[in-house]
N, C-alpha and C positions, 0 to 999 in steps of 0.2 A: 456566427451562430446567434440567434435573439435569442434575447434575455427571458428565462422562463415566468410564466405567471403563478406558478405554485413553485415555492422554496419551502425545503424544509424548516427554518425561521419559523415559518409564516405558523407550521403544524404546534412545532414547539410552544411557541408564543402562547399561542389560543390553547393548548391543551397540556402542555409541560408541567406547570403549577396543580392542576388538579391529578396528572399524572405521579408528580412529586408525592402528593399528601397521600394518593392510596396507596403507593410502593415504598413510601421512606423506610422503611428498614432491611430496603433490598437493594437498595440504591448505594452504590460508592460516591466517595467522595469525587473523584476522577470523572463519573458522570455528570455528576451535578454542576461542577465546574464546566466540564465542553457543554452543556445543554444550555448553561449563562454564557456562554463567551458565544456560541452560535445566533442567538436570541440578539448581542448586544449588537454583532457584527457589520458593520456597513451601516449605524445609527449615529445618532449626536450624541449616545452614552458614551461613546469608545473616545469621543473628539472630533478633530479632521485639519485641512489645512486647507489654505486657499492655493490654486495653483495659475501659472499663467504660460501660455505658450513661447517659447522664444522667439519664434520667428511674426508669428500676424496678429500677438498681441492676445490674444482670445485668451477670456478668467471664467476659471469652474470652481465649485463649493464641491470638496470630497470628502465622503464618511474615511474615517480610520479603519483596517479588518482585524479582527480578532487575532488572524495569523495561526486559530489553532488548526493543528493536523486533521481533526476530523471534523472540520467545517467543509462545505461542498464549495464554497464561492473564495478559498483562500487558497488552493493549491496550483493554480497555473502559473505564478510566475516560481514558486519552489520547483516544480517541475523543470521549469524553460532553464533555470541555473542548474538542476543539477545532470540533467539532458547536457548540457552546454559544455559540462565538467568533462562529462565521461566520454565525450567527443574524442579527446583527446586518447581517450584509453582503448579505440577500436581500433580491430586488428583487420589485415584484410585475408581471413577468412570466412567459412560459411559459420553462420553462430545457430545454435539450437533452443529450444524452448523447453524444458521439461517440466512436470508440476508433481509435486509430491503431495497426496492427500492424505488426513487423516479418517480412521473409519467412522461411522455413528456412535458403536457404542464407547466411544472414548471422547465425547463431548464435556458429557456432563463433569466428569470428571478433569477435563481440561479447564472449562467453563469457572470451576470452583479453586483451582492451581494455576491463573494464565499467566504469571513473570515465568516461573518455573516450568510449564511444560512448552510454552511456547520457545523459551531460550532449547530444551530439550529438542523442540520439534526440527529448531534451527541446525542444531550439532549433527544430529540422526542424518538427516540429507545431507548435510556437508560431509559428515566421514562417509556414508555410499559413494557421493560420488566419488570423491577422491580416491578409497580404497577400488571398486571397483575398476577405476580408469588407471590407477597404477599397475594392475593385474596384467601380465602380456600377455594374457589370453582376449583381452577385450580392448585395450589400447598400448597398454604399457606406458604411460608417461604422465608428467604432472599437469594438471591443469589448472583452471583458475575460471571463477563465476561470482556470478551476483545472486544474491536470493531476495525474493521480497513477500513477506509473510501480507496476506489477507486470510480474514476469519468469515465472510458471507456467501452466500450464492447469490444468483440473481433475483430471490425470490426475499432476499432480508436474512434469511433464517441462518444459525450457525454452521458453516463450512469450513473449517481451518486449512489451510492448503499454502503449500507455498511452492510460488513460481522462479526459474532457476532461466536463466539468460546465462549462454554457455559457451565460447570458441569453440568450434570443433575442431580441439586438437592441444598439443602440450607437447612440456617440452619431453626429450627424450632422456633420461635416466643420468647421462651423463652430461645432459646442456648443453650439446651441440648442434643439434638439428631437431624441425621441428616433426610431430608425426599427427599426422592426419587421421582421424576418426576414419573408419573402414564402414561404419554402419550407416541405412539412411534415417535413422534416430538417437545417433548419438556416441549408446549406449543400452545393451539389452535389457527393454522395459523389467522383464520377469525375473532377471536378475536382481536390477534395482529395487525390484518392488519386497524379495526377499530378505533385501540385506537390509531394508531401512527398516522392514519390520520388526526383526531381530534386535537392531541397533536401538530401536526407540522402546521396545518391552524390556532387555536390557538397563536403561537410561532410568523406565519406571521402579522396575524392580531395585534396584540403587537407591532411587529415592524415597522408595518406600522404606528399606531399611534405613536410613537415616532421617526417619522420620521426619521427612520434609512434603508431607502430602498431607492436603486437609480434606474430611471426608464429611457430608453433610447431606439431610434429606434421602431422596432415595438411593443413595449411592454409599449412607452411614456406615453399612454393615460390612462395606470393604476396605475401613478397620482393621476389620481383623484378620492375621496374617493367614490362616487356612482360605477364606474366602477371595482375599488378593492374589493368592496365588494360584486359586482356580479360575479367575476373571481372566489373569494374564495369559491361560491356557486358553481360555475363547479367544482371545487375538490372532490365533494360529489358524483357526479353522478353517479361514479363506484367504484369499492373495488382497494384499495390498494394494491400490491404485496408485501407478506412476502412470502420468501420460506425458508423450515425447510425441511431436510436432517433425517433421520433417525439417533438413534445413531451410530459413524464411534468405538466405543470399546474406549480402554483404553490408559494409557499415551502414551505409545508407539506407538498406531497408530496417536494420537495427533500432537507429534513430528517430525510423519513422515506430517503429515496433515498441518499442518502451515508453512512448506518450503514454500509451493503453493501459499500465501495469502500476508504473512507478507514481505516487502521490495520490494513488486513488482511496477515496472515501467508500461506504457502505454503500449509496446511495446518491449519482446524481441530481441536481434540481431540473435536471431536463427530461429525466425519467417522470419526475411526477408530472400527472393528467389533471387531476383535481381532489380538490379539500372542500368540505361542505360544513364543516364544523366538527361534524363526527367522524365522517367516513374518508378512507385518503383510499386514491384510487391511482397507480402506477403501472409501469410498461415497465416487461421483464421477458426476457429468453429461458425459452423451455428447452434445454442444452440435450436434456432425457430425451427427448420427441423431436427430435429432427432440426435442434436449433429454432422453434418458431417462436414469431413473439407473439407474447400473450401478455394481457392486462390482470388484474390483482386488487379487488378492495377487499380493506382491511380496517378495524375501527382506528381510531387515532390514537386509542391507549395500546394494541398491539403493532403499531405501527413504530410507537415510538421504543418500546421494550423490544422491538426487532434493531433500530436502529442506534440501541445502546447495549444493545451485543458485543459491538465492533469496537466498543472501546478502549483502547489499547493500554495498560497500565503506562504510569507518570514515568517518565526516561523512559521507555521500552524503544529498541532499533528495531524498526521493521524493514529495512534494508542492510543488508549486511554482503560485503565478498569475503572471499574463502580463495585458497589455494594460491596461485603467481596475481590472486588479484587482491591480495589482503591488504588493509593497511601497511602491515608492519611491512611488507616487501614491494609495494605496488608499483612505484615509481622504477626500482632498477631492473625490478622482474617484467615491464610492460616495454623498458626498453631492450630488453633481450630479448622477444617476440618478438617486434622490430626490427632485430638486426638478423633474427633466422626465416622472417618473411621477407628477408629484402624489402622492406618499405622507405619511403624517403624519410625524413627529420618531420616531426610532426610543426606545422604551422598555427597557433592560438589563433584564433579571430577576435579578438576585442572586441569589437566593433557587437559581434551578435552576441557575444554576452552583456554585454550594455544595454543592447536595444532590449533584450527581455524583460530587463527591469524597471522599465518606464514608462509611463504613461505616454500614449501617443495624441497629439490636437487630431481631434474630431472633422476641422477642419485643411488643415493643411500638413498633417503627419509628421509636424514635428516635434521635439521634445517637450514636454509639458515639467516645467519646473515649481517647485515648491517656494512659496512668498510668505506664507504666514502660516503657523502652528498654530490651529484653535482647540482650547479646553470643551470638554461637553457645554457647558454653561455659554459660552462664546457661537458653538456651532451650531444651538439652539437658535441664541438668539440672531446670527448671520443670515441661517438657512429659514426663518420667522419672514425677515427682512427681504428677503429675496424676494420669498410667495406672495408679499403684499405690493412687491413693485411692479412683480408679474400681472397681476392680477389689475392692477389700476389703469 
């Protein structure tokens, strides 16, 4: 893929600072931090080292990356490791895709509560599915999933949703055999959609009595508990949105399946078209209208208060498993899938989790190894030095 000509960087950079001074008292601390770590990322602020090929000898000058989560130019090799990891944890069955959304009018109020309602958002889908799928009317057995929480649509704007990468199928009640998903989504949508509803208005109302909800703007008046608890009675009024994917086959298309999902930012740098100073102009799918893609300008001050949306509070997991795939059981519960799929001994590849993590020679693809650490002041003056050798 070539390297795009508009990065988000570039937007920030030229319009971040003046964005800063007319929003500071709307701005978190958390923003302002990713907005400088994106800005410094891949420059001489960050440092760099000098590197040299092993095998033909060839020396490159490379910026250090920020490494933060919601930088667009830092998450491919986090991806290729943790893609690498979960190698090991596919099962050979069909796997499924489900997404759990949240509706509009529970934005803003997400938006003003995101550690808390987002961990809520997390719990709400994990007990559906698992109560659901324990029910022997719809599978009867235990299952085990990954979720990974994203907050945008294609278009920047607030979407909270979270996507759920599934085996189709679990164990059987007593852990001897495994049972197979009957459905060609899973899990009956309309079900799901009722039970997560309940489980997350539920989750609120909780919270709210323990005064763990902050209310602010135009959302102040639901405060108070007569008014909360007629808000919570509009959440009823309409169904829920799960959507369920038919099954996409087997590990290997899994593998290829989770690139898409897993380490994604708000906004790729390959989506953007152009920057003019003011105006940022991007390519986005009209998911409403048939999937089409369509283009999008927007000033550079709404552009960037779109893509600090998505900013995830400081420690927040936005990947998390659930069920026979949890931490705490992962390893013995993955190997008893195994032994009731008949599958052989799982083999690690070393090899491709190594290669993920390394710079490749440009010229003869082989490992490009690190020779010298430079401080920003050093990879000033290195990368100075270079341009003026180039140049003569």
């Amino acid at each position: 893929m070539t390297r795009p000509t508009i990065e988000v960087a570039d937007i920030l950079r030229a319009q971040g600072e003046a964005f800063f001074d007319r929003h500071r008292s709307q701005i978190r601390f958390q923003q302002m931090k990713v907005m400088r770590a994106i800005v410094r990322c891949r420059t001489a602020a960050l440092g760099g080292h000098r590197d040299k090929c092993s095998q033909c000898d060839f020396r490159a000058l490379s910026f250090n990356s920020c490494r933060n989560r919601h930088c667009p130019k830092c998450q491919a090799q986090a991806r290729a490791r943790w893609i690498a990891n979960r190698e090991q944890e596919l099962l050979s069955t069909r796997y499924f895709h489900v997404v759990f959304t949240l509706p509009r009018e529970l934005h803003t109020l997400v938006l003003q509560n995101q550690a808390r309602l987002y961990s809520l958002l997390f719990r709400a889908v994990a007990e559906t599915l698992l109560d659901v799928a324990q029910n022997a009317e719809h599978l009867g057995a235990e299952i085990g999933f990954f979720s990974i929480l994203h907050t945008w649509g294609q278009n920047l704007l607030f979407h909270p949703h979270i996507h759920c990468v599934i085996p189709g199928g679990g164990f059987s009640p007593d852990r001897t055999h495994w049972i197979h998903s009957r459905y060609p989504f899973f899990l009956p949508v309309k079900v799901l959609g009722k039970v997560f509803r309940g489980k997350f208005a539920a989750g609120l109302k909780r919270a709210f009595r323990q005064d763990h909800l902050f209310f602010a703007g135009q959302i102040e008046h639901l405060a108070e508990p007569k008014r909360f608890a007629a808000f919570l009675r509009t959440l009823f009024r309409h169904d829920w949105v799960v959507y369920a994917k038919p099954a996409f086959g087997g590990p290997e298309q899994v593998l290829r399946y989770l690139g898409r999902y897993t380490h994604r930012v708000a906004i790729s740098n390959h989506r953007l078209l152009s920057f003019d100073g003011n105006q940022v102009t991007f390519r986005w799918r009209d998911y409403a209208r048939g999937n089409k893609s369509r283009t999008m300008t927007v000033s550079a001050d709404e552009f960037t208060r779109r893509f600090l949306l998505h900013i995830v509070p400081k420690g927040f997991v936005r990947i998390r498993h659930f069920g026979f795939m949890a931490n705490s059981q992962r390893s013995v519960s993955i190997a008893l899938c195994r032994q009731l799929l008949r599958m052989a001994p799982p083999v690690r590849s070393e090899e491709a989790v190594s290669t993920n993590s390394v710079w490749l020679c440009p010229l003869c693809q082989a490992p490009m190894t690190v020779i010298a650490r430079l401080t920003s002041a050093e990879m000033i003056w290195s990368f100075t030095t270079k341009c003026i050798s180039d140049t003569s």
